[in-house]
Structures are given as C-alpha cells and as structure tokens.
N, C-alpha and C positions, 0 to 999 in steps of 0.2 A: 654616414651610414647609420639605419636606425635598428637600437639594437631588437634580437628575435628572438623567438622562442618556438623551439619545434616541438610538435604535437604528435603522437602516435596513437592511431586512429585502429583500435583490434579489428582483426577482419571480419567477426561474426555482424560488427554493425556497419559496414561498409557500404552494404546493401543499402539500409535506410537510409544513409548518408546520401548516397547516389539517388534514392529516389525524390530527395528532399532538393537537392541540387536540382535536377531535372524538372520538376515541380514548380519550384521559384524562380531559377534563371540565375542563380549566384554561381557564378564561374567554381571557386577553390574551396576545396574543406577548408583553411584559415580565413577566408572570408564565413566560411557557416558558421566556424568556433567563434568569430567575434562576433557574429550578429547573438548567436544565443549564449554568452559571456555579458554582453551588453544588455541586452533585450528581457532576459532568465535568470538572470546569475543573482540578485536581489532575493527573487521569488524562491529558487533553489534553496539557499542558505535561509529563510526561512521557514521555507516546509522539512529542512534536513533538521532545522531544530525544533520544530511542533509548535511553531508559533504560524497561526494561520495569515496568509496575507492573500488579495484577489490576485489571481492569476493576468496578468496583464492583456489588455487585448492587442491581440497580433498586428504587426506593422501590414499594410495595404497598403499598393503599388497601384493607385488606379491604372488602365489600362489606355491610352492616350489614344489610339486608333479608334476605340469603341467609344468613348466619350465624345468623340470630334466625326464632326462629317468629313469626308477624304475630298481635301480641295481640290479644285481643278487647275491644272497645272499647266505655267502658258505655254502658247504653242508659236515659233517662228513660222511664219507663211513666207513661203520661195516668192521672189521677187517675179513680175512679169512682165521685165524688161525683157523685148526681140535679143535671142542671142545673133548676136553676128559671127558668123561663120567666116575665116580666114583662109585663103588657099595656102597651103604650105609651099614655101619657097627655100630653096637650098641655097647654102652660104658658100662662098668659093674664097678662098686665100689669092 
C-alpha cells in the first residue's frame, strides 16, 4: 500500500476547484493537487522567493475526436438465406 497524504481544501476555494475540475475533465481534487504540485510547484517556490522564472506553458490534451475524422464503423448484413419454416409438432411419452 502506498503511503498518502491528505489535503484539506478551505471552502471559500472549493468553488475554483470545481470549476477547474469540470473544465479539464480530471476527476479528484488529489489528482488537481498533483498535477499543480508537479506542473507549478518549481515556478511557485520561485516567485515565493523573487527570483523570476517563465511561467511554464500549460499542459494540452489534444482533443482526439476533433483531430480525427469519425470512422465508419462496419456493419453485419443479415444473411439472405430462405428461412424455412417448420410445422410444430408435439412430443408424446
């Protein structure tokens, strides 16, 4: 099991949180904390100490439906063998 750490998230920014989540499509606040711990956290700790560094540019998810034509997707055709039709017949012991 790998070890965690939990994070408490004050409610006044909950809000942004949620809009940020709905926005990019990343399921969990702990997946947002690590993308902008990974992503920001370099940058952060340099502007928290006044040494200028570029702000990184943002990770893009190209969009995979919008890049690609939507293939066509095969299709089974019903067979047009004559059905034969069978009289029902009852079983006797």
């Amino acid at each position: 099991m790998a070890n965690q750490t939990r994070i408490v998230l004050d409610q006044d920014d909950r809000p942004k949180a949620e809009q940020i989540l709905e926005a990019t499509g990343i399921k969990t606040f702990s997946q947002l904390f690590s993308i902008f711990l990974i992503n920001y956290g370099d940058h952060l700790v340099s502007a928290l100490k006044g040494t200028p560094s570029p702000v990184p540019p943002p990770v893009t998810i190209p969009p995979q439906a919008q890049t690609q034509a939507p293939k066509q997707l095969p299709t089974i055709k019903p067979s047009v063998a004559p059905v034969q039709v069978q009289q029902f017949r009852s079983m006797s012991f």
